[in-house]
N, CA and C atoms of all chains as a GROMACS GRO file, in nm:
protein
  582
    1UNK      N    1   2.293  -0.399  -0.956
    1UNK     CA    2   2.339  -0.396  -0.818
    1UNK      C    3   2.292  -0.266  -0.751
    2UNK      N    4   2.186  -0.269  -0.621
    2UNK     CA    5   2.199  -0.167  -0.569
    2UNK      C    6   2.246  -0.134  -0.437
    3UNK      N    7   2.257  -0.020  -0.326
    3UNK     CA    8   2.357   0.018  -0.237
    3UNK      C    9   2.305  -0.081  -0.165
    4UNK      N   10   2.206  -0.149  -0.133
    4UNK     CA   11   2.265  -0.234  -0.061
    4UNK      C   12   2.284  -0.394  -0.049
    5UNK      N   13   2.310  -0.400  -0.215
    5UNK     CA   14   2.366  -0.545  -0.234
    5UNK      C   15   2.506  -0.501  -0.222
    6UNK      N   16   2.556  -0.375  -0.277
    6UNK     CA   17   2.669  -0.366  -0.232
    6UNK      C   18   2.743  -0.369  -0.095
    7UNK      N   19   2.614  -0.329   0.001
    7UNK     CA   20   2.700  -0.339   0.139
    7UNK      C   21   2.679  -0.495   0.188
    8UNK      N   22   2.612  -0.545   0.113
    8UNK     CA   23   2.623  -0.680   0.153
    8UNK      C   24   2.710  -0.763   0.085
    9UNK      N   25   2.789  -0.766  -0.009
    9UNK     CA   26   2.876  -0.798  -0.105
    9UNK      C   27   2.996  -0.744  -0.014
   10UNK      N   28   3.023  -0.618   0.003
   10UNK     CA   29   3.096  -0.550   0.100
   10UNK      C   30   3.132  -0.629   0.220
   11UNK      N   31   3.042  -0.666   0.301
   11UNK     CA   32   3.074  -0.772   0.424
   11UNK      C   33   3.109  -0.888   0.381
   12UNK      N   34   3.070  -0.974   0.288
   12UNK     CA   35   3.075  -1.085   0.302
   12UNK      C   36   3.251  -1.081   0.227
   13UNK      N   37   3.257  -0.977   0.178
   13UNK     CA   38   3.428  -1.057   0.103
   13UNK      C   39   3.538  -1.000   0.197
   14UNK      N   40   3.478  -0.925   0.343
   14UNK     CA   41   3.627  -0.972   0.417
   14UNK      C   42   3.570  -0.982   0.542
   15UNK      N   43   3.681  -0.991   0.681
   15UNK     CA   44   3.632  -1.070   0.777
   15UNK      C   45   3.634  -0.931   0.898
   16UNK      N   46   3.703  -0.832   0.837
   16UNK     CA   47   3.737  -0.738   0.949
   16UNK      C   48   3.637  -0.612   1.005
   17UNK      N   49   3.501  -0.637   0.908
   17UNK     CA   50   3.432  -0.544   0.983
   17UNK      C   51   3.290  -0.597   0.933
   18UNK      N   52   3.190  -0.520   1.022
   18UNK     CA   53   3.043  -0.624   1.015
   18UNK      C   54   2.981  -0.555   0.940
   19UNK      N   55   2.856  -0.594   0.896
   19UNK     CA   56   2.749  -0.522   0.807
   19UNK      C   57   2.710  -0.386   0.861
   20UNK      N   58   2.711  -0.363   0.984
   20UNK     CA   59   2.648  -0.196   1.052
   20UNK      C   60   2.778  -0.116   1.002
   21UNK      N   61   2.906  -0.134   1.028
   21UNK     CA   62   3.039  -0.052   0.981
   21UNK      C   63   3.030  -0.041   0.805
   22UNK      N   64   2.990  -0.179   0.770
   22UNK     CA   65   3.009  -0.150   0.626
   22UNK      C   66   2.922  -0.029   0.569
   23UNK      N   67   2.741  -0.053   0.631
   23UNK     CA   68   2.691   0.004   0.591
   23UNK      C   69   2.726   0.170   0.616
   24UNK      N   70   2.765   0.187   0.736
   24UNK     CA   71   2.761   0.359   0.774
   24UNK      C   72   2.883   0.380   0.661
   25UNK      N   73   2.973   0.263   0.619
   25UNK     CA   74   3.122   0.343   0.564
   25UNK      C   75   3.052   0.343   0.424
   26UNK      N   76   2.982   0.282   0.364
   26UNK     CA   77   2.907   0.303   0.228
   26UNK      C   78   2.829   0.413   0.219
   27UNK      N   79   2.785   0.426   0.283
   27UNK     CA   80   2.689   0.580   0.313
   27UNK      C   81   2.765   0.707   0.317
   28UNK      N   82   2.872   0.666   0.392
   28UNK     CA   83   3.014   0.787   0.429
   28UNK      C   84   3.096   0.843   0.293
   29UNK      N   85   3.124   0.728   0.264
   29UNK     CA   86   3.169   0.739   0.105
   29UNK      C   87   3.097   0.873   0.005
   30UNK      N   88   2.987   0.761  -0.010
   30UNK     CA   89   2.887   0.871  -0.105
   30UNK      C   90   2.868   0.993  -0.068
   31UNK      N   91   2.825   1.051   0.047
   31UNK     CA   92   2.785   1.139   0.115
   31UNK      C   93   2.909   1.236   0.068
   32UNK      N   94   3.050   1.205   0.115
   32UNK     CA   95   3.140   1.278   0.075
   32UNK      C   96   3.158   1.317  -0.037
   33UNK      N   97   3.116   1.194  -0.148
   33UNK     CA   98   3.143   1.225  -0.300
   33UNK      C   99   3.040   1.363  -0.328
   34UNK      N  100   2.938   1.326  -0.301
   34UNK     CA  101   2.821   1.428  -0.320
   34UNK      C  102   2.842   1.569  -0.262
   35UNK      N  103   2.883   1.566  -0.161
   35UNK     CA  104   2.946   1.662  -0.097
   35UNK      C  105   3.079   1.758  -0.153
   36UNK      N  106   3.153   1.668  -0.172
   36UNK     CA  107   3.262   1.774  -0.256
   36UNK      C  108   3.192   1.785  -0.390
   37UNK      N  109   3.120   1.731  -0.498
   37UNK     CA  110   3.074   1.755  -0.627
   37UNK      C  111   3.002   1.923  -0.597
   38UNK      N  112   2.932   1.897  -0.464
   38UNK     CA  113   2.816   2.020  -0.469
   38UNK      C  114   2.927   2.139  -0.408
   39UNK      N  115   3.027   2.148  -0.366
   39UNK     CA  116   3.143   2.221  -0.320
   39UNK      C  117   3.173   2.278  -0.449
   40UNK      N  118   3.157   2.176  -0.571
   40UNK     CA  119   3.245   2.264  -0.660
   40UNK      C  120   3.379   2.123  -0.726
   41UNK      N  121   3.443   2.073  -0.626
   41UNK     CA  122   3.543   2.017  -0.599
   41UNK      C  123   3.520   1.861  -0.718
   42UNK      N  124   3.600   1.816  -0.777
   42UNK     CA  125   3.610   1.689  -0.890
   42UNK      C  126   3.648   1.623  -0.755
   43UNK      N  127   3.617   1.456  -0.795
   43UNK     CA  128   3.638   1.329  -0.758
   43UNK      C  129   3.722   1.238  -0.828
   44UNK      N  130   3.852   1.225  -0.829
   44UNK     CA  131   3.904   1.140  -0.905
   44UNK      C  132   3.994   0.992  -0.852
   45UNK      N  133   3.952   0.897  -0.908
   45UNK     CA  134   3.996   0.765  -0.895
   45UNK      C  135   4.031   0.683  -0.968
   46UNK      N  136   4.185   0.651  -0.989
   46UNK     CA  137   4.299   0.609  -1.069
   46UNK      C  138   4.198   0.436  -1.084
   47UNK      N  139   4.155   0.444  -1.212
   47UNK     CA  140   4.112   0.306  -1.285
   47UNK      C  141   3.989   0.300  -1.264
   48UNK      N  142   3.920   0.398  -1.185
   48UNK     CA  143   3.764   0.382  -1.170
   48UNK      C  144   3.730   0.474  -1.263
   49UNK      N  145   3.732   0.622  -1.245
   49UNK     CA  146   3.726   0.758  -1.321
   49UNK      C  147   3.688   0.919  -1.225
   50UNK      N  148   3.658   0.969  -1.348
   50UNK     CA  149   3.668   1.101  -1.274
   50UNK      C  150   3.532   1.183  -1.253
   51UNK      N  151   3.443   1.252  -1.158
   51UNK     CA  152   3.352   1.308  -1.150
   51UNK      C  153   3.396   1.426  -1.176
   52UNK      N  154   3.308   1.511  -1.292
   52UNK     CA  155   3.360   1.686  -1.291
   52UNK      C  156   3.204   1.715  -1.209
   53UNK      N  157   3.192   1.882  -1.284
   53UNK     CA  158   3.059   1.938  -1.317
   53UNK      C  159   3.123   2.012  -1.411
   54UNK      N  160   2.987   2.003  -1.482
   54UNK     CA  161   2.970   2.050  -1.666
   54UNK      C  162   2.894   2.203  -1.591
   55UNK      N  163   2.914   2.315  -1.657
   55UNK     CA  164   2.851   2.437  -1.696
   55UNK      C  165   2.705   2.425  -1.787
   56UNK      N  166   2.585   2.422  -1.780
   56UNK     CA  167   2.537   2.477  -1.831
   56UNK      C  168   2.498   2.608  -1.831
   57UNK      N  169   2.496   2.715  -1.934
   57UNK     CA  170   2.472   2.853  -1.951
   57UNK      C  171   2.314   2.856  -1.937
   58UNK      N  172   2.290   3.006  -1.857
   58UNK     CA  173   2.153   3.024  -1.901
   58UNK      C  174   2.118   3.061  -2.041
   59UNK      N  175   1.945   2.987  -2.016
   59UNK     CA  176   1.903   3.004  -2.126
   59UNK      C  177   1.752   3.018  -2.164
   60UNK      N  178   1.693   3.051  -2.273
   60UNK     CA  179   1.529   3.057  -2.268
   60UNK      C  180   1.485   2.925  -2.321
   61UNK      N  181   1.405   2.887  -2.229
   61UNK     CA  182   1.348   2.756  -2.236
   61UNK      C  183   1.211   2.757  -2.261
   62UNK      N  184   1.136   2.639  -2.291
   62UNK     CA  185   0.975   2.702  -2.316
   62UNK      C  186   0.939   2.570  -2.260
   63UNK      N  187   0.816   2.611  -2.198
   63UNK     CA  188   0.736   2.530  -2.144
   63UNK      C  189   0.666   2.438  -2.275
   64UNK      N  190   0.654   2.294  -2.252
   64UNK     CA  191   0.580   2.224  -2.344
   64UNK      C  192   0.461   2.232  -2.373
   65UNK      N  193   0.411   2.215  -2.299
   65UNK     CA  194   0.277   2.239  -2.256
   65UNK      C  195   0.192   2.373  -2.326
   66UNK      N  196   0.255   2.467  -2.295
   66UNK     CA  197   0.176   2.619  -2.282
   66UNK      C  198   0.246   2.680  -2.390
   67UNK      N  199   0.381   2.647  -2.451
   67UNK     CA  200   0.464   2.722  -2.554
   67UNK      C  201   0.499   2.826  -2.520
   68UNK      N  202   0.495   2.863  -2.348
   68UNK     CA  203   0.559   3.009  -2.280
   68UNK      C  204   0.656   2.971  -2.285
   69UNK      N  205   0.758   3.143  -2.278
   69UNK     CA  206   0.873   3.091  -2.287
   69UNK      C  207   0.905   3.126  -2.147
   70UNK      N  208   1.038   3.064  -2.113
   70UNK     CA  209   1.082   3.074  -1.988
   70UNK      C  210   1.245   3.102  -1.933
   71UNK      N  211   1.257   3.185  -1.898
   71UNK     CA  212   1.468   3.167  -1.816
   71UNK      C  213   1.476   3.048  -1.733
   72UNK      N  214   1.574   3.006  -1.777
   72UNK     CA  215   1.646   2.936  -1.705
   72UNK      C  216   1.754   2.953  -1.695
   73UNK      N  217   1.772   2.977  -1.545
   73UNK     CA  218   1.910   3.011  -1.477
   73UNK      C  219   2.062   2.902  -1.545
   74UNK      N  220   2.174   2.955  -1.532
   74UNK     CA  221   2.262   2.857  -1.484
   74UNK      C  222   2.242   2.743  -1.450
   75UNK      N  223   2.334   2.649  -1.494
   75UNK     CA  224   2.329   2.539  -1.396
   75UNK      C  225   2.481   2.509  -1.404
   76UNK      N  226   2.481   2.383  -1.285
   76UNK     CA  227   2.588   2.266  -1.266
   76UNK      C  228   2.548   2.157  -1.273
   77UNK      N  229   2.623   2.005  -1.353
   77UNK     CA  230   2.553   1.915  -1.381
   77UNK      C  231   2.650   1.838  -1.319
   78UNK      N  232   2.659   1.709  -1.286
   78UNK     CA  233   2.734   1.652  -1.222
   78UNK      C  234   2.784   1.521  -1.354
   79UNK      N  235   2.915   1.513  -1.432
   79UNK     CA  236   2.931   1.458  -1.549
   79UNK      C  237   3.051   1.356  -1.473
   80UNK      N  238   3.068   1.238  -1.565
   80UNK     CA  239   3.140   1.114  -1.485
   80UNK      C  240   3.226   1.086  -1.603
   81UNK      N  241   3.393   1.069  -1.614
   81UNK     CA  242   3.457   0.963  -1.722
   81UNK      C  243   3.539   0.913  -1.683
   82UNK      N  244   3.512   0.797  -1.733
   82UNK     CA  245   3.519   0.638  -1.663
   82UNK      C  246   3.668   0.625  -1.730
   83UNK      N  247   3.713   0.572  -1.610
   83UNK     CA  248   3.897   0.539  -1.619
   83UNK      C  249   3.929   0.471  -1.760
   84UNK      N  250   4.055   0.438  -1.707
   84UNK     CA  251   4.108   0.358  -1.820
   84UNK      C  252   4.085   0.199  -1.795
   85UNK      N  253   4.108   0.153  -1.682
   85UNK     CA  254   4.079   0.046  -1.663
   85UNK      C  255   3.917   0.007  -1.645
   86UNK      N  256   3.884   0.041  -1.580
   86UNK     CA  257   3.692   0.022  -1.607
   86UNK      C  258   3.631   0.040  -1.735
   87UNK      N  259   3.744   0.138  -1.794
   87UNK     CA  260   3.605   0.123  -1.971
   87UNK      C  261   3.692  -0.026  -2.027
   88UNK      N  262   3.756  -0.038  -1.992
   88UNK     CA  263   3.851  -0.164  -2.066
   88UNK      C  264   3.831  -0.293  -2.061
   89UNK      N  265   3.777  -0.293  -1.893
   89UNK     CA  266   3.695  -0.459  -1.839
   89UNK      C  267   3.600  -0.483  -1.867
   90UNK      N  268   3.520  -0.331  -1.865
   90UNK     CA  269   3.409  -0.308  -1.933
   90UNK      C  270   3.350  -0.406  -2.086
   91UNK      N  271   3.482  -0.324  -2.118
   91UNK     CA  272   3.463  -0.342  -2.289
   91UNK      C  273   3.483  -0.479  -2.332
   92UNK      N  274   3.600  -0.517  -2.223
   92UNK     CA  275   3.632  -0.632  -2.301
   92UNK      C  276   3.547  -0.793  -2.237
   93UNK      N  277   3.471  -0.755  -2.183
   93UNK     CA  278   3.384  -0.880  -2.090
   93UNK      C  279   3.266  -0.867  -2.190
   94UNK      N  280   3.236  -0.736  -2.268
   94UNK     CA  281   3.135  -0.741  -2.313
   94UNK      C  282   3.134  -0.835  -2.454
   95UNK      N  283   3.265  -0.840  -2.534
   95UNK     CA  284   3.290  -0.911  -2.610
   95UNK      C  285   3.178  -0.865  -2.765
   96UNK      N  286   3.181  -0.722  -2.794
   96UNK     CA  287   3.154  -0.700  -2.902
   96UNK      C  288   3.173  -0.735  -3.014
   97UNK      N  289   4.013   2.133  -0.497
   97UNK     CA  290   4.093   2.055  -0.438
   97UNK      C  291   4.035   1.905  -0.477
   98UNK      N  292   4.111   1.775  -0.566
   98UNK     CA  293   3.998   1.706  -0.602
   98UNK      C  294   3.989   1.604  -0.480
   99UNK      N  295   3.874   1.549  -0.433
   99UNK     CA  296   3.827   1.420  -0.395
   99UNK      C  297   3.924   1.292  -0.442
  100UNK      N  298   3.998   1.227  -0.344
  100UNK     CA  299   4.069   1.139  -0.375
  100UNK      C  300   4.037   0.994  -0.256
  101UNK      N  301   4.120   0.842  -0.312
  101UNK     CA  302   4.070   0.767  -0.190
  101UNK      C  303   4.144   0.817  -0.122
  102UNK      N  304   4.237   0.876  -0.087
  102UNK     CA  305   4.301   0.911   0.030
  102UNK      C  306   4.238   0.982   0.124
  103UNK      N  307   4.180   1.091   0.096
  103UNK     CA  308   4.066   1.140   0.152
  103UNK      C  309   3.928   1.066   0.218
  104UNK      N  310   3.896   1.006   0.147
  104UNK     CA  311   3.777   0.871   0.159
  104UNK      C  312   3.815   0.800   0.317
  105UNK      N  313   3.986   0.739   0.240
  105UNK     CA  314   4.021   0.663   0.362
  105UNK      C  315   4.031   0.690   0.519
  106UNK      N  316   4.100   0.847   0.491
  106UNK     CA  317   4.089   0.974   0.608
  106UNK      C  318   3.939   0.956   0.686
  107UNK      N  319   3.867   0.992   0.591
  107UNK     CA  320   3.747   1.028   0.702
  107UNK      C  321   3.676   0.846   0.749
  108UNK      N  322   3.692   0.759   0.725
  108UNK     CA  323   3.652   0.618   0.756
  108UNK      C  324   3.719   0.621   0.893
  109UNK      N  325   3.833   0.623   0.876
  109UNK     CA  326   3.940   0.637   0.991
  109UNK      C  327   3.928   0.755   1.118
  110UNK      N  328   3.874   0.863   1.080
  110UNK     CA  329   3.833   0.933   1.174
  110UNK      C  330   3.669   0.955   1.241
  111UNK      N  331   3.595   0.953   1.139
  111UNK     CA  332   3.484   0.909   1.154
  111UNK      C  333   3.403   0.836   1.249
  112UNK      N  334   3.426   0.731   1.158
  112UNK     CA  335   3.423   0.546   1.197
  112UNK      C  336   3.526   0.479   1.284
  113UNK      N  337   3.636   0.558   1.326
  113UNK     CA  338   3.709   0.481   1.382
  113UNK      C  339   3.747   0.329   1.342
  114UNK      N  340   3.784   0.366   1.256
  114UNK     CA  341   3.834   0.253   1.135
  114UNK      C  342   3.956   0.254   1.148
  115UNK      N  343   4.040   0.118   1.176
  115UNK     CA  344   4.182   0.136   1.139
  115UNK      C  345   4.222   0.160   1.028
  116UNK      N  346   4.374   0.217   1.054
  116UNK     CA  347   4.417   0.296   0.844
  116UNK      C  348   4.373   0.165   0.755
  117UNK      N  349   4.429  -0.006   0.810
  117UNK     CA  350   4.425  -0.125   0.710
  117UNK      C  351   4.232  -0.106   0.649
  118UNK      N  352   4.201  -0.137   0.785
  118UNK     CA  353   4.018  -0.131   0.726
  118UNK      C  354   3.992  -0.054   0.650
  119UNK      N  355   4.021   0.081   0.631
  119UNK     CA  356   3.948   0.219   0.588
  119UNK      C  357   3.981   0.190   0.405
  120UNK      N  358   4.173   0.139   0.428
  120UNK     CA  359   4.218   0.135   0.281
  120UNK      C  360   4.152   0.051   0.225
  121UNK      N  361   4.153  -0.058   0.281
  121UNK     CA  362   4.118  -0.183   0.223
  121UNK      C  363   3.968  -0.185   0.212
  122UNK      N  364   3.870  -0.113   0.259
  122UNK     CA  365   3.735  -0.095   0.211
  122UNK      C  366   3.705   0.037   0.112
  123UNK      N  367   3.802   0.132   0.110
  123UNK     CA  368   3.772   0.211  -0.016
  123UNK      C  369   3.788   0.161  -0.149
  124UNK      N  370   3.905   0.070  -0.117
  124UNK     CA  371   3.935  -0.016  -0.254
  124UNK      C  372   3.839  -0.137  -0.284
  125UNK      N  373   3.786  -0.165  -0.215
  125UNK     CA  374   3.679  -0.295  -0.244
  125UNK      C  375   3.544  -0.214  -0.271
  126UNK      N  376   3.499  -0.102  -0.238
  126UNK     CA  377   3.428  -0.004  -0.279
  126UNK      C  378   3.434   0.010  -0.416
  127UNK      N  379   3.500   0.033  -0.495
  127UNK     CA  380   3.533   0.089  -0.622
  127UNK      C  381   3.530  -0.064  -0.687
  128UNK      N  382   3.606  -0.142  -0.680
  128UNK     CA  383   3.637  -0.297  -0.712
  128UNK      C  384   3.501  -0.337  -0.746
  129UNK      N  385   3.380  -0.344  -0.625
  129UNK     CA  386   3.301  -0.433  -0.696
  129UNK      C  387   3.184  -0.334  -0.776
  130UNK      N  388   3.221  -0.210  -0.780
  130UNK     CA  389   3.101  -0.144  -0.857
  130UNK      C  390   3.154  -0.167  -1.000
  131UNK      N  391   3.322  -0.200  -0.972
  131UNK     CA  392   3.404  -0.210  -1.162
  131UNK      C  393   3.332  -0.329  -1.169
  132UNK      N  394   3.340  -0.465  -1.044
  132UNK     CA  395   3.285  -0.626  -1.143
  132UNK      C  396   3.173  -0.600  -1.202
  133UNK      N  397   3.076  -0.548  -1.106
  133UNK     CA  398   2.926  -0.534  -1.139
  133UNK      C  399   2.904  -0.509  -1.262
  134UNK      N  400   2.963  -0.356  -1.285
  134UNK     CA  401   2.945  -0.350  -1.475
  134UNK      C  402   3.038  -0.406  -1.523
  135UNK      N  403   3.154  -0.483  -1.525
  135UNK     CA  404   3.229  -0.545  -1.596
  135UNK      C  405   3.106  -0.706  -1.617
  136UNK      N  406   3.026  -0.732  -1.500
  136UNK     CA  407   2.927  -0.815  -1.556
  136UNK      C  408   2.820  -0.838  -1.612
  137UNK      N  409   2.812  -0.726  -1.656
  137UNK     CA  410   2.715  -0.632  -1.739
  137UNK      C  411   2.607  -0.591  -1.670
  138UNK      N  412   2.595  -0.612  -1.543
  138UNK     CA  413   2.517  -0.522  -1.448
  138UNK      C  414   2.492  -0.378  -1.458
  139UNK      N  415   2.384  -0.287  -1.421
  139UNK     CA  416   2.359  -0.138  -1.387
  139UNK      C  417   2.382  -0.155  -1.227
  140UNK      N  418   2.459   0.006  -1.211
  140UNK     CA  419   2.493  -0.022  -1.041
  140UNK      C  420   2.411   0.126  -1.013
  141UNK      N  421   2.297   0.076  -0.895
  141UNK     CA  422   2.232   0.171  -0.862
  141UNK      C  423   2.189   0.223  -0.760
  142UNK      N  424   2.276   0.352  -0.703
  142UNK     CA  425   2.336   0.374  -0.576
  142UNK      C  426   2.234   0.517  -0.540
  143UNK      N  427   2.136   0.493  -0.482
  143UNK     CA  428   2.047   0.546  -0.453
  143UNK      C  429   2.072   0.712  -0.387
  144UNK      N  430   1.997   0.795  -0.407
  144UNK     CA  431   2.053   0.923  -0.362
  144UNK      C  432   2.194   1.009  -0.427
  145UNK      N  433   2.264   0.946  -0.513
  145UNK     CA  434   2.391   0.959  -0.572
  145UNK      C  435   2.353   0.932  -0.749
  146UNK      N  436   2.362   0.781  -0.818
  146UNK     CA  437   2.316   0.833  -0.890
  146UNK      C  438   2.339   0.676  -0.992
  147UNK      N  439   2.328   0.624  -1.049
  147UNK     CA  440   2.280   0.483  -1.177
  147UNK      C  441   2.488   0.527  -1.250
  148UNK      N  442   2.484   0.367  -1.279
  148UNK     CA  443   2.584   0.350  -1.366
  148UNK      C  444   2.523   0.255  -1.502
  149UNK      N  445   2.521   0.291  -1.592
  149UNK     CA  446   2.445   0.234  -1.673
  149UNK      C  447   2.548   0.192  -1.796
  150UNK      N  448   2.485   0.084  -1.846
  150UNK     CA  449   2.579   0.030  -1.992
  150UNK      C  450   2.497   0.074  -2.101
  151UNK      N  451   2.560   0.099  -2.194
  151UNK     CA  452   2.529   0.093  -2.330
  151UNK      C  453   2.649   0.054  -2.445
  152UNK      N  454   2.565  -0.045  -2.547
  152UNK     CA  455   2.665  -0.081  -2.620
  152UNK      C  456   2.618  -0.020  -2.763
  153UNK      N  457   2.760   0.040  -2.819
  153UNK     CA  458   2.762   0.152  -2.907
  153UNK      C  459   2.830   0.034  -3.050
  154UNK      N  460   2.690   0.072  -3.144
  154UNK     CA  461   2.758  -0.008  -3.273
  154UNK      C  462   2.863   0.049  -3.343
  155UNK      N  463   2.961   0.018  -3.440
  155UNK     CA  464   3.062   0.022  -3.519
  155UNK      C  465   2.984   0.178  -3.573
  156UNK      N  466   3.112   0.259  -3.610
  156UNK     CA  467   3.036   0.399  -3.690
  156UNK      C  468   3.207   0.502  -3.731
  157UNK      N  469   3.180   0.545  -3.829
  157UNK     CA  470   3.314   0.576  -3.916
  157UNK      C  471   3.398   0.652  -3.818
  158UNK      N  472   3.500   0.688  -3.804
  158UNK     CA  473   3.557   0.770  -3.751
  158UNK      C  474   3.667   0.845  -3.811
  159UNK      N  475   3.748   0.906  -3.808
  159UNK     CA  476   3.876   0.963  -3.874
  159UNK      C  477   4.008   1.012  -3.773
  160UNK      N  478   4.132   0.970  -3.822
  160UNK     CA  479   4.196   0.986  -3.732
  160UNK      C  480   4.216   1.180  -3.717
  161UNK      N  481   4.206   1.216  -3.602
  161UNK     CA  482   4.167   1.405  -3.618
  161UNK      C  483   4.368   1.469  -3.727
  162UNK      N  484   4.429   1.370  -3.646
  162UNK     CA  485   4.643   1.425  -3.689
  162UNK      C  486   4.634   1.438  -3.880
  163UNK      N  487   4.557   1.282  -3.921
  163UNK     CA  488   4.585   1.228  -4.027
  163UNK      C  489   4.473   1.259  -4.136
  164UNK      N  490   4.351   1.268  -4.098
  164UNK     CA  491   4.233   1.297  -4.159
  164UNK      C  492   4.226   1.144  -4.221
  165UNK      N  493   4.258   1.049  -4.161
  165UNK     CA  494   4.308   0.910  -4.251
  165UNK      C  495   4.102   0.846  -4.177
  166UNK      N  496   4.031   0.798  -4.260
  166UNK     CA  497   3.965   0.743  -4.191
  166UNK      C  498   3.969   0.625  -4.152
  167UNK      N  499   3.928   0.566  -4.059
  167UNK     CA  500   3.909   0.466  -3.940
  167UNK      C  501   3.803   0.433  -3.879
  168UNK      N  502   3.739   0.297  -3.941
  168UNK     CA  503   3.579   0.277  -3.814
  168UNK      C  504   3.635   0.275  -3.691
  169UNK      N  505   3.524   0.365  -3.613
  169UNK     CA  506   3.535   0.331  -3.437
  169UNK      C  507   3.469   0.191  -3.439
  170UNK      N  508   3.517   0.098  -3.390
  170UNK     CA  509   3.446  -0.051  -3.345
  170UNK      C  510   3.341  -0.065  -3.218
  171UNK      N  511   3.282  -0.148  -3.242
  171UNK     CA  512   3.158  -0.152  -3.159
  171UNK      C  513   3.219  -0.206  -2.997
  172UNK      N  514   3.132  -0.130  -2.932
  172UNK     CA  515   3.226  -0.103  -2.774
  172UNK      C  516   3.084  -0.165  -2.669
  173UNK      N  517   3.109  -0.147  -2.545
  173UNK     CA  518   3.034  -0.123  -2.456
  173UNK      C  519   3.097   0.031  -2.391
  174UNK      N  520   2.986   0.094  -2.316
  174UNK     CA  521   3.074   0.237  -2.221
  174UNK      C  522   2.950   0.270  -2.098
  175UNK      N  523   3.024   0.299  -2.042
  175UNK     CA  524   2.953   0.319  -1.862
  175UNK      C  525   2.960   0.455  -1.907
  176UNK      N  526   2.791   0.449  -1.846
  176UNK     CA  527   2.757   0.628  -1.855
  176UNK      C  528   2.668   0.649  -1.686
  177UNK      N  529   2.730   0.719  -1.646
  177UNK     CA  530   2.681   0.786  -1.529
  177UNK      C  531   2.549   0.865  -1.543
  178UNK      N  532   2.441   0.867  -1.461
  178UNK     CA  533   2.322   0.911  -1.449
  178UNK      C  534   2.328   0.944  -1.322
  179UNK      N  535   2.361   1.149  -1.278
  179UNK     CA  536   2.303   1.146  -1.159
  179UNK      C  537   2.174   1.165  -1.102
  180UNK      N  538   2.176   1.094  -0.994
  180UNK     CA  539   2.030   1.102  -0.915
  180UNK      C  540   1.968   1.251  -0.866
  181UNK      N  541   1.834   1.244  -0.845
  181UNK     CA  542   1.766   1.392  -0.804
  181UNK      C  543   1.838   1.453  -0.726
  182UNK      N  544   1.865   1.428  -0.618
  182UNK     CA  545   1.940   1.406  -0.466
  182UNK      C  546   2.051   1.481  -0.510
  183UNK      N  547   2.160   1.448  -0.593
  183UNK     CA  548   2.291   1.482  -0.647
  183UNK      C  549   2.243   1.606  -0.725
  184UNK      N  550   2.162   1.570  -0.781
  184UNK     CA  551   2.190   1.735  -0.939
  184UNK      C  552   2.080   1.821  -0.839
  185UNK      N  553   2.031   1.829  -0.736
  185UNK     CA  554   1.956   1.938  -0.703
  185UNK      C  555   2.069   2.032  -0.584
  186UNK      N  556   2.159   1.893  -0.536
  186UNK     CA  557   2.311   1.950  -0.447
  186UNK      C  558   2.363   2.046  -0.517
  187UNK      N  559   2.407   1.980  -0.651
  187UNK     CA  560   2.494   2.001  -0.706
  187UNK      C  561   2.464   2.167  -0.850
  188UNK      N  562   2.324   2.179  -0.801
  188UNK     CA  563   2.251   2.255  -0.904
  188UNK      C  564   2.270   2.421  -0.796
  189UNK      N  565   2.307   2.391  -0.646
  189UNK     CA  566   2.267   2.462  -0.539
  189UNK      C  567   2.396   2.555  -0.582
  190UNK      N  568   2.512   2.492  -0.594
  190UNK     CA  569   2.622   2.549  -0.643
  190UNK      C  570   2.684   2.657  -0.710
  191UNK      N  571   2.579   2.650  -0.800
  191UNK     CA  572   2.568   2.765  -0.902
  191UNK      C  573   2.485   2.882  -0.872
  192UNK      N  574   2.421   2.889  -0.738
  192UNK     CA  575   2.361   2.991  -0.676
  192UNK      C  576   2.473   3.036  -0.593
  193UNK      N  577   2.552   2.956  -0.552
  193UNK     CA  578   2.618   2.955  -0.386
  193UNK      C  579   2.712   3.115  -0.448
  194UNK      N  580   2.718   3.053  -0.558
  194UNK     CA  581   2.887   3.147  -0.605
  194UNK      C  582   2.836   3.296  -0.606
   0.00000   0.00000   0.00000
């Protein structure tokens, strides 16, 4: 599924707003999520899950290529765990 | 301060000029069909943000950590998040900002 089978999935299962609203409010959504992640700020949603950011430390890295070595700064990674209910429908539709 | 739908719903509503019913009722159908999608074993792939991807993890020993009693973990499916360029270069900016 991508964003915009979802905004089309989005319109068609209710009656109260059209494909141009759906789409700007799908866009709005994300934008915000992305937005508070790069703030710093977690995303959390009871049965969906939770967005952190992970720490990576700097460190010396080496180029593949050339076998130089290299710094690499800090980072922030943007890490996701998935509710209780989504790993569960998940799991259990999959029928392992 | 974390990101919640309440927040979500807030800015739809001010934004968009969304009534409170619309704003709620589309944050929640938001979340809803990205759960069917991978509940139908779909990848959901939300461009600029970032892939929801399945993988199914075979049976492999485990131990309970209280009991030291061992226990196979059973073979699962699990949604793993992949963020997009877009997101980890935001989100990479961060760690300069501070």
């Amino acid at each position: 599924m991508t964003k915009s089978d979802l905004i089309e999935i989005l319109s068609e299962r209710q009656s109260l707003l059209n494909y141009r609203d759906v789409e700007l409010a799908v866009k709005l959504i994300l934008e915000q999520m992305s937005e508070s992640l790069s703030g710093g700020d977690r995303i959390e949603i009871r049965g969906f899950g939770s967005f952190t950011l992970h720490h990576r430390p700097a460190r010396i890295g080496r180029n593949p290529k050339s076998g130089e070595s290299v710094t690499l700064d800090e980072k922030f990674v943007p890490h996701f765990k998935p509710g209780k209910e989504l790993r569960d429908r998940v799991n259990n539709a999959a029928g392992l | 301060m974390a990101l919640t739908k309440a927040n979500m719903t807030e800015q739809l509503y001010d934004e968009l000029g969304f009534n409170k019913r619309e704003a709620k009722e589309l944050v929640e159908m938001f979340f809803e069909e990205v759960r069917s999608a991978l509940e139908a074993g779909e990848h959901v792939k939300l461009s600029g943000f970032g892939n929801f991807e399945l993988r199914d993890k075979s049976e492999r020993p485990g131990r309970n950590p209280k009991t030291g009693e061992e226990i196979p973990i059973t073979a699962r499916r699990v949604v793993t998040f992949r963020p997009g360029q877009k997101l980890k270069a935001r989100v990479d900016g961060y760690a300069r900002s501070k």
